[in-house]
DRENDO-1510 file (C-alpha; in Angstrom, 1 decimal, always signed):
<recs>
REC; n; res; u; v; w
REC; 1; UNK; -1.0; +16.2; +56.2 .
REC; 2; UNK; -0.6; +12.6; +55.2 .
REC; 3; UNK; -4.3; +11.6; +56.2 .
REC; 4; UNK; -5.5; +12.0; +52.2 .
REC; 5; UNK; -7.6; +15.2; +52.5 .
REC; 6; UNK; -7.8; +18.0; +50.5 .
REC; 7; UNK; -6.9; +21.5; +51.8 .
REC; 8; UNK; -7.1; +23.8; +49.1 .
REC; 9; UNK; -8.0; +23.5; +44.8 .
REC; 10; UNK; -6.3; +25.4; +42.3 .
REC; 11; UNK; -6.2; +25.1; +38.5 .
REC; 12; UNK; -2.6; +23.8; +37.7 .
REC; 13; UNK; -1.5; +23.9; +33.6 .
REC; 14; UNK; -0.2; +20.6; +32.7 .
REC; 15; UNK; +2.1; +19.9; +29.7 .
REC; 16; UNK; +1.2; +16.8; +28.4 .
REC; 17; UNK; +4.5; +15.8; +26.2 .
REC; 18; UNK; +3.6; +13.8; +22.8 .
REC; 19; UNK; +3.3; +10.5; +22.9 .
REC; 20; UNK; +1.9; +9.8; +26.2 .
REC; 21; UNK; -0.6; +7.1; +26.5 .
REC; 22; UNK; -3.5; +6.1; +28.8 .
REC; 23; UNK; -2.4; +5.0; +32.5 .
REC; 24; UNK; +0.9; +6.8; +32.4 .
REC; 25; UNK; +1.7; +9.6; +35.0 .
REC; 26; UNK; +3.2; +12.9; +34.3 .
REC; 27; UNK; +5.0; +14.0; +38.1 .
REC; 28; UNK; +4.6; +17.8; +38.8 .
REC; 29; UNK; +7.7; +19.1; +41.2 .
REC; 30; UNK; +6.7; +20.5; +43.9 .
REC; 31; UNK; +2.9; +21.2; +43.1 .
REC; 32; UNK; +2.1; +18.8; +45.8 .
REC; 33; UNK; +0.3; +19.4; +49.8 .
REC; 34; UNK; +3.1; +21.1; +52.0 .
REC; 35; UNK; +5.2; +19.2; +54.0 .
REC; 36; UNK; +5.3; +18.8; +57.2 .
REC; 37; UNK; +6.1; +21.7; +59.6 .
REC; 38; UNK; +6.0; +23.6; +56.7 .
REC; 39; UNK; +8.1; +22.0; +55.1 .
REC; 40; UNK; +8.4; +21.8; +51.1 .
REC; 41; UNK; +5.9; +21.5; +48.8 .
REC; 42; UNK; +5.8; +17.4; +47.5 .
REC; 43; UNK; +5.0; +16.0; +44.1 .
REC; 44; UNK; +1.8; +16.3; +42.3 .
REC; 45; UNK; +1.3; +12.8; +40.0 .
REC; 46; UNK; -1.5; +13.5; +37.1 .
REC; 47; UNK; -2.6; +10.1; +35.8 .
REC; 48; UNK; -2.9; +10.0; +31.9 .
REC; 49; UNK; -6.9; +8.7; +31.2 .
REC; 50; UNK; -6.7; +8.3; +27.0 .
REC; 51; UNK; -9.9; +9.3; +25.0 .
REC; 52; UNK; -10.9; +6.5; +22.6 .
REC; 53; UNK; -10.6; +7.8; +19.3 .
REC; 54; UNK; -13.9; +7.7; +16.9 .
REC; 55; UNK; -11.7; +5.9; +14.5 .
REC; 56; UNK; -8.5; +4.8; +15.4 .
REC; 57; UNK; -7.6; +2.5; +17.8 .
REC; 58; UNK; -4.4; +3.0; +19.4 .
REC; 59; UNK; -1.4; -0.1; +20.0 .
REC; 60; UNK; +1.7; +1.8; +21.6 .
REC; 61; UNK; +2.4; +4.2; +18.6 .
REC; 62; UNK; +0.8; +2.1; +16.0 .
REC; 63; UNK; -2.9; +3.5; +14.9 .
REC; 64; UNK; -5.5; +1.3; +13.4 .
REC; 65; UNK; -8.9; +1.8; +11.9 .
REC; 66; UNK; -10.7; +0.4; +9.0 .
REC; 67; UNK; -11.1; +1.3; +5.3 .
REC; 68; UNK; -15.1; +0.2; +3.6 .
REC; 69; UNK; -14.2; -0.7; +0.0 .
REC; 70; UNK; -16.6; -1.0; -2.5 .
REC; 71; UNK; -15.9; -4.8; -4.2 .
REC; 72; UNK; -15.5; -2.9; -7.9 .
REC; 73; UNK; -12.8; -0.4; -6.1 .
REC; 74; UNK; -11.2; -3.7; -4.4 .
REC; 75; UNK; -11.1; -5.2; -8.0 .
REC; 76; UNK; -9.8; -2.5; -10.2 .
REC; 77; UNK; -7.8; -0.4; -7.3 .
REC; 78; UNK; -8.3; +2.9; -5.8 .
REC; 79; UNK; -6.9; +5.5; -3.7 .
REC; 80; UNK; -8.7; +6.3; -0.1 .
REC; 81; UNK; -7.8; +9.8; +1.7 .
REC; 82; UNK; -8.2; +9.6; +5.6 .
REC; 83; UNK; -7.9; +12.4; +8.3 .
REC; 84; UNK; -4.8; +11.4; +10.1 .
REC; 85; UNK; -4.6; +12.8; +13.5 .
REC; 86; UNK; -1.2; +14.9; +13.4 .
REC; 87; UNK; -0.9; +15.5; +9.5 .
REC; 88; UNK; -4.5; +16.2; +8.0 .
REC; 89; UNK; -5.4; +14.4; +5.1 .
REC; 90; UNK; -3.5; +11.4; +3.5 .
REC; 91; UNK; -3.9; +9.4; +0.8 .
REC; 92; UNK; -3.2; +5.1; +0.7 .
REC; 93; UNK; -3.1; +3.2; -2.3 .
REC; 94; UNK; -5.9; +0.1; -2.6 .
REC; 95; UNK; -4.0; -2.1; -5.0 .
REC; 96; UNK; -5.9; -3.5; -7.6 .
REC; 97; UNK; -6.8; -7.0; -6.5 .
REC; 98; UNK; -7.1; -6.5; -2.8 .
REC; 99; UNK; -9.1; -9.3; -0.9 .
REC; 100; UNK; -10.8; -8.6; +1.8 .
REC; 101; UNK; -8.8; -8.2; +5.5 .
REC; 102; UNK; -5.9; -6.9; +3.7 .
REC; 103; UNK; -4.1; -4.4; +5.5 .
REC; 104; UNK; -2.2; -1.3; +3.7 .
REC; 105; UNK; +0.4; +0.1; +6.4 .
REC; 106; UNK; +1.6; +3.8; +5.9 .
REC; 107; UNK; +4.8; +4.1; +7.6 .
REC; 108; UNK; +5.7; +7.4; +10.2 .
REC; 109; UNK; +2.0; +8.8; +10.1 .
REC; 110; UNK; +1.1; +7.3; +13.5 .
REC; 111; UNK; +1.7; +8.2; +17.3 .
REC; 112; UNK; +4.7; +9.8; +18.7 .
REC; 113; UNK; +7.4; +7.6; +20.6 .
REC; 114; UNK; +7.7; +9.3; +24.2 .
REC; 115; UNK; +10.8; +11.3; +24.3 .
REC; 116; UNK; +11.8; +10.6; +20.7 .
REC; 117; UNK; +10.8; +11.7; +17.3 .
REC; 118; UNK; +10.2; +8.4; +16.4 .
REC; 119; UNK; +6.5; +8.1; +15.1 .
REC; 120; UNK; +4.5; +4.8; +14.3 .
REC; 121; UNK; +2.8; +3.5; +11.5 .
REC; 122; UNK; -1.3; +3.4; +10.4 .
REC; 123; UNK; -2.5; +0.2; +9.7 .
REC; 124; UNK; -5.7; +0.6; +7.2 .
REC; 125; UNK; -7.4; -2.9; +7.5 .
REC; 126; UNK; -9.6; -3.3; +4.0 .
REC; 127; UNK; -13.1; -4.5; +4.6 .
REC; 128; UNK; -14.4; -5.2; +1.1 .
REC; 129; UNK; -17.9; -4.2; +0.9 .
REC; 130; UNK; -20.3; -6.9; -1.1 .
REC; 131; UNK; -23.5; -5.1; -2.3 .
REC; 132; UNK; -26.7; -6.7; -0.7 .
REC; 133; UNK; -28.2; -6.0; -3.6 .
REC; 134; UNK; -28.0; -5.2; -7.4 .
REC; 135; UNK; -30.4; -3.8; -9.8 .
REC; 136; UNK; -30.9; -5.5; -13.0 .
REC; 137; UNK; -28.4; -3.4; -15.1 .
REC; 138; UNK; -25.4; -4.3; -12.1 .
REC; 139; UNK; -26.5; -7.4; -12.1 .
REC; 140; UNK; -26.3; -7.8; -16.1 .
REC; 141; UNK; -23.1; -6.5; -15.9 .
REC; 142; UNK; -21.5; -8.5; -12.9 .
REC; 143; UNK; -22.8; -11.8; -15.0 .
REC; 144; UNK; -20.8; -10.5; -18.2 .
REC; 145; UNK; -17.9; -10.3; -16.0 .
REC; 146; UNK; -18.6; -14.2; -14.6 .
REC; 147; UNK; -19.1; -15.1; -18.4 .
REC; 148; UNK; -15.6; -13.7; -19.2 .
REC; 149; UNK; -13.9; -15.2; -16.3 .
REC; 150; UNK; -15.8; -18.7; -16.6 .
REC; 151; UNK; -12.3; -20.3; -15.1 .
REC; 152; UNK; -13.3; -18.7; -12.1 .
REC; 153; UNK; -15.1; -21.3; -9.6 .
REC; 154; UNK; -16.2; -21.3; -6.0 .
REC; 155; UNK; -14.2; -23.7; -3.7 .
REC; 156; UNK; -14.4; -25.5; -0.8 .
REC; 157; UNK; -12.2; -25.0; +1.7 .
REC; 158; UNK; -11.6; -27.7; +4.2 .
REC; 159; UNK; -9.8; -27.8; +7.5 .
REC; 160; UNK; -7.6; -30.5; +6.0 .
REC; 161; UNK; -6.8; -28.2; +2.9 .
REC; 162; UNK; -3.1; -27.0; +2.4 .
REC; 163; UNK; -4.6; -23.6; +1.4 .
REC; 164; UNK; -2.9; -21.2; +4.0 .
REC; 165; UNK; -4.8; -17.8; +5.3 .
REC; 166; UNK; -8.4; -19.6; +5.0 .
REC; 167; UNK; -11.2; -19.0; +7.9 .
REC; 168; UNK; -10.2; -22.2; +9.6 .
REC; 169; UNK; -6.1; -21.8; +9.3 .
REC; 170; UNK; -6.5; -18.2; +10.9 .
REC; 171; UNK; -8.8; -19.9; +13.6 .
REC; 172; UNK; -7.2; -23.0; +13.8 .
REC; 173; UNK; -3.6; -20.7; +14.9 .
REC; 174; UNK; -5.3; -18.5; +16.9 .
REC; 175; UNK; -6.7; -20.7; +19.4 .
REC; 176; UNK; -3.3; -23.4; +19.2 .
REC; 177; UNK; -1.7; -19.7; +20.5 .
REC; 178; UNK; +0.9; -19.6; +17.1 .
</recs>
């Protein structure tokens, strides 16, 4: 009694209420070693340890995981089905002219609150896919497209730009700690 040994094992049933995360405990009355003397049963603690997900990545109820999208799909729009964990199947919207690291949010489809029937959101981030390569009709075709939009250039972006959201400005505030 008291010294951390084990005197007997038995299969307990736990219910594990929704929402729970990794490192919580769920306290089990009396399923603990008997008291002294005989005395009453104590408490039995079950610490929470949280599978990681193959795609989502869980941040309190919030659920995250990223979308591939085809540049073309990116360009014109497109709608993406995912397996959500609670409700099966459902659908987000890729709005035409999504650049890449956009993220679409689809609000109530994430993890339970604990003790509430509050439930978070699913945060798709986009990751516009590039092909590495083109045969010669895609390729035809993409310089049709340039042609058409010859207004389009490439720029350089500085660190000293005013442009907000570049590679530098996203750096820049993420090692000043904004």
């Amino acid at each position: 009694a008291g010294d951390g040994r084990v005197r007997a094992r038995r299969d307990i049933t736990v219910k594990v209420p929704a929402g729970v995360a990794g490192g919580m405990r769920i306290r089990l009355a009396a399923q603990g070693e008997v008291g002294p003397g005989r005395g009453p049963a104590g408490d039995l603690y079950v610490e929470v340890v949280e599978k990681q997900h193959e795609v989502f990545v869980r941040d309190g109820e919030d659920l995250h995981f990223t979308v591939r999208v085809p540049m073309i799909d990116a360009a014109l729009g497109t709608k993406v089905t995912f397996e959500s964990i609670i409700d099966g199947p459902k659908e987000i919207e890729v709005e035409p002219g999504t650049q890449p690291g956009a993220v679409t949010i689809v609000r109530g489809f994430g993890m339970p609150k604990l003790r509430s029937g509050v439930r978070g959101d699913v945060h798709a981030h986009l990751d516009v896919v590039v092909p590495a390569k083109l045969d010669n009709k895609e390729a035809k075709l993409l310089r049709e497209l340039k042609d058409l939009r010859a207004r389009d250039e490439a720029e350089v972006v500085t660190t000293a730009s005013q442009h907000t959201g570049g590679l530098f400005s996203r750096l820049r505030e993420a090692f000043s700690g904004r």
